[in-house]
Legacy VTK file of the C-alpha trace (Angstrom):
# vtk DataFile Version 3.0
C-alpha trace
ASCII
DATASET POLYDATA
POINTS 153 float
60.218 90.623 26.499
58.030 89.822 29.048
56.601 86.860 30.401
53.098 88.066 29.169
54.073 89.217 26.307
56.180 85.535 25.434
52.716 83.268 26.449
50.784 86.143 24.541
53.420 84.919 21.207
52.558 81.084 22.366
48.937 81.296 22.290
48.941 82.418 18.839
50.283 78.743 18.160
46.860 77.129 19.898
43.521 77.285 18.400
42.208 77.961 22.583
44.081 79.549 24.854
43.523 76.393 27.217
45.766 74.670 24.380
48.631 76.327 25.408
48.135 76.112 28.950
51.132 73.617 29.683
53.414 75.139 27.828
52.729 78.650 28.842
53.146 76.926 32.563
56.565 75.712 31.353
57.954 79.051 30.511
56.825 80.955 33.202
58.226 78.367 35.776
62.089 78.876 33.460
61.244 82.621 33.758
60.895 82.497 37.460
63.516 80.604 38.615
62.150 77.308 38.750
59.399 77.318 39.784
55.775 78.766 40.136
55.298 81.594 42.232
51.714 82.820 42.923
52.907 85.984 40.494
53.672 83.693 37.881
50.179 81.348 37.940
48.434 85.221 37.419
50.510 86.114 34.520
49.631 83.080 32.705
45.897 83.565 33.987
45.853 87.097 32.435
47.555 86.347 29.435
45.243 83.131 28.537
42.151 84.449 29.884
42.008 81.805 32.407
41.697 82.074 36.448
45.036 81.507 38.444
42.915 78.783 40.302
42.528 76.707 36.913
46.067 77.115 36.397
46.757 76.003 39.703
44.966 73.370 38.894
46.818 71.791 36.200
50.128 73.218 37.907
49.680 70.840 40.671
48.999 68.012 39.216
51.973 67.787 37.028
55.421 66.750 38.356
57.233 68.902 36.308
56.228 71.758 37.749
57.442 73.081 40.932
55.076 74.995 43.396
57.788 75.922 45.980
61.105 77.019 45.437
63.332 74.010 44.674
66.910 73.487 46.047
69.956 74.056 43.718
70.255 70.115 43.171
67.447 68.217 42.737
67.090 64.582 43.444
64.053 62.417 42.638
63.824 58.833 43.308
61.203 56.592 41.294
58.867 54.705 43.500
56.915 53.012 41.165
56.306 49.177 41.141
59.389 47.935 39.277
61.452 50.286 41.616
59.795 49.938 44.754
60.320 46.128 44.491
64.031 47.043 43.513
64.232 48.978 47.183
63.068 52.069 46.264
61.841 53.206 49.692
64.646 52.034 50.992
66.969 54.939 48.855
64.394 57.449 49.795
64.698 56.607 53.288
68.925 56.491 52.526
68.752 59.892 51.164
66.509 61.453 53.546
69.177 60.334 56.462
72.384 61.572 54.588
70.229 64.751 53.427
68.329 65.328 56.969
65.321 66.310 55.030
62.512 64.502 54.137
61.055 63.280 50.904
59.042 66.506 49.649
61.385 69.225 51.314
64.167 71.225 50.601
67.096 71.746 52.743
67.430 74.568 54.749
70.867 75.895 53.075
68.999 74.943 49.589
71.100 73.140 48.517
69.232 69.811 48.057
65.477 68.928 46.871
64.462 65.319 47.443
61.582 63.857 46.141
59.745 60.594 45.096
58.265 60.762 41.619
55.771 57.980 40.084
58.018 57.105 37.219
61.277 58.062 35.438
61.263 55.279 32.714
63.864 53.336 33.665
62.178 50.252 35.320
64.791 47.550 33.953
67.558 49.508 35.479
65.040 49.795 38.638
65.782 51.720 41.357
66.557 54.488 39.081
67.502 58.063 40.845
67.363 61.604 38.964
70.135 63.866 39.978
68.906 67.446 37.891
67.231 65.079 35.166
70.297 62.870 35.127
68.701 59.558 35.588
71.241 56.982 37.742
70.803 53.123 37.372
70.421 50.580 39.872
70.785 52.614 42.620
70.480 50.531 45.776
70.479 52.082 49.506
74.178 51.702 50.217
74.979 53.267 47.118
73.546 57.176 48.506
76.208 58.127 51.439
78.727 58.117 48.127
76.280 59.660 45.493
75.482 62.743 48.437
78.910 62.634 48.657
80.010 63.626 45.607
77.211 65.709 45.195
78.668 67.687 48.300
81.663 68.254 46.559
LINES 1 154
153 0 1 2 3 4 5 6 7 8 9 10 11 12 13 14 15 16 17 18 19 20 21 22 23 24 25 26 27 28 29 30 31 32 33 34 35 36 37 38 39 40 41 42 43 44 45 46 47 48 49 50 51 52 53 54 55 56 57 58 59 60 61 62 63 64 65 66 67 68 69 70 71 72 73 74 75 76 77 78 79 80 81 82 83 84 85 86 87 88 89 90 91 92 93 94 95 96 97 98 99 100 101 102 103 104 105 106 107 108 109 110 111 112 113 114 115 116 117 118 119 120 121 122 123 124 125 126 127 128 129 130 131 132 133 134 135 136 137 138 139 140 141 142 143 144 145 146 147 148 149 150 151 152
């Protein structure tokens, strides 16, 4: 079935076909990959009657959903207050020099996405790391030559 077809079988679940905006988002980013190509923001456009600019929209300011292609492993590391007093930047900046990327980019092999997200609900086990949703505790900045590590193996 296609991707039209599936957020045409969604929006029957919504009274508006703004409703099911998010969710129609969700599927087309598993359906390509990952993430959103410009393809994918007009087939949920067409198929809820919407412009690919309001879907854009509301694409880009979620953190779930992923504008450019992401790397096979994906590492996020929470910057919010109870992290960042925890050392947060610190790990980003950690990762970034074992990675040799910076927060925001993907490595040129893609093998590795590193990012900083606002919050992954961890903040009394602060700094708390996401390795492909798998949330790490009290990560601290010599902890990340290891974690790369054994994500390199």
């Amino acid at each position: 079935m296609s991707v039209g077809a599936q957020i045409q079988r969604l929006r029957k679940q919504y009274p508006e076909s703004t409703s099911a905006v998010l969710p129609a988002l969700r599927l087309a980013q598993e359906e390509h990959g990952g993430w959103l190509p410009p393809e994918a923001l007009r087939e949920v456009a067409e198929a809820l009657d919407l412009t690919p600019a309001h879907c854009l929209s509301i694409a880009s300011f979620y953190d779930q959903f992923r504008l450019e292609p992401m790397g096979r492993t994906v590492i996020e590391v929470c910057t919010n207050v109870s992290c960042a007093l925890s050392g947060a930047q610190q790990v980003v900046e950690a990762f970034e020099r074992e990675l040799g990327i910076d927060a925001g980019s993907t490595s040129e092999d893609g093998a590795f996405t590193l990012g900083s997200v606002e919050c992954l609900g961890g903040c009394g086990w602060a700094t708390v790391v996401a390795v492909d949703n798998r949330h790490r505790l009290r990560v601290q900045a010599a902890d990340v030559p290891g974690i790369v590590e054994e994500l390199r193996a």
